[in-house]
matplotlib code that plots the C-alpha trace (Angstrom):
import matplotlib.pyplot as plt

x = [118.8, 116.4, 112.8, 111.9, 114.4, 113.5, 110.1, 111.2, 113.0, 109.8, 107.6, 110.1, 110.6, 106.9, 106.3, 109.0, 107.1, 103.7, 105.1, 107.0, 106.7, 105.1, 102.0, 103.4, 106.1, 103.1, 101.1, 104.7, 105.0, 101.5, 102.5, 106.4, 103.7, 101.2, 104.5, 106.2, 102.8, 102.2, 105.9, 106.2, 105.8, 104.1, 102.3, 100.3, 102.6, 103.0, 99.4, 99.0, 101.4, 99.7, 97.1, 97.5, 99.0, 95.8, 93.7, 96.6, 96.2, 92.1, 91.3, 89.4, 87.5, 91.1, 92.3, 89.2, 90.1, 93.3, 92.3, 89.5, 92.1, 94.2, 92.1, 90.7, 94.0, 95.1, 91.4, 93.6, 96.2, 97.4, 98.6, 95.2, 92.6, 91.9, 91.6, 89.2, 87.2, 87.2, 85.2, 84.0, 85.2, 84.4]
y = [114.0, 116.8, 116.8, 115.6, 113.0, 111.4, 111.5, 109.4, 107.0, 106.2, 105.8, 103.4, 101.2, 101.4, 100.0, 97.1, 96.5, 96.3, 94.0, 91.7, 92.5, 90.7, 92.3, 94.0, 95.5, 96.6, 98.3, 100.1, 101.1, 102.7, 104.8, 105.8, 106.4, 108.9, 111.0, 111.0, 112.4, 115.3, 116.2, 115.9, 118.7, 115.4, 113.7, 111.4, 108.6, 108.2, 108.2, 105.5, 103.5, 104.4, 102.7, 99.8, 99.1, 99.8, 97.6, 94.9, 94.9, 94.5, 98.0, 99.2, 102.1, 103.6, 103.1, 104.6, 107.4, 108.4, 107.6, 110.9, 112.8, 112.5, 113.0, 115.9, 116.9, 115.3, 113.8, 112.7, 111.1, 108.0, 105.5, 105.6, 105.2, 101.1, 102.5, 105.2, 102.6, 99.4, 102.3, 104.6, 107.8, 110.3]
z = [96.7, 95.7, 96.5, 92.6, 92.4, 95.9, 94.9, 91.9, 93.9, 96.0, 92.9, 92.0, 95.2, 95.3, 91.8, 93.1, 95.8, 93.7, 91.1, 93.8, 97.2, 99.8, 101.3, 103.8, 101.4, 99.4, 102.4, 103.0, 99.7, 99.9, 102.2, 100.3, 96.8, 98.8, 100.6, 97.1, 95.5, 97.9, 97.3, 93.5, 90.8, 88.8, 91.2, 88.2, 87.9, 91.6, 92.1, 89.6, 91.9, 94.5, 93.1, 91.9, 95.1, 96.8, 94.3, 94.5, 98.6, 97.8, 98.6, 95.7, 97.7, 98.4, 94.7, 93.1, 95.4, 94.3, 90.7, 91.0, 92.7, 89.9, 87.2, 88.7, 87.9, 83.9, 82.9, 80.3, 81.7, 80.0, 82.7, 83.7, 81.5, 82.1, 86.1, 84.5, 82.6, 85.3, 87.6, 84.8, 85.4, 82.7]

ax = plt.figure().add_subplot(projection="3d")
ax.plot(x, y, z, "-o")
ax.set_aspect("equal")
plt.show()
């Protein structure tokens, strides 16, 4: 696999993981979300993962985190505009 496409694959294990894994398989996943990010060309969907996996493991802190790094990048970005509203950001 190329870098992009094993990026993907993380993002998606990791969104598995959010919507049924245990919480261990969710702190593991946090950690697959933030690697894929830093290697990705489009690192907004992973960090949205990323998360929601934070928030879902009750560290909102952490989330809110992510959520500014990525807007800083795509103020606009789609995926996370009730994130940008629950804290609001912009």
């Amino acid at each position: 696999l190329d870098t992009e496409q094993r990026a993907l694959l993380d993002n998606q294990l990791a969104w598995f993981a959010y919507e049924h894994g245990t919480k261990e398989e969710c702190e593991e996943a946090v950690g697959w979300a933030h690697e894929a990010a830093a290697r990705s060309a489009e690192p907004l969907p992973v960090m949205d993962t990323e998360a929601r996996l934070l928030i879902r493991l009750g560290r909102e802190g952490a989330a809110r985190a992510v959520v500014k790094r990525a807007l800083a990048i795509d103020p606009h970005f789609e995926a996370l505009e009730d994130l940008k509203a629950r804290w609001k950001l912009g």
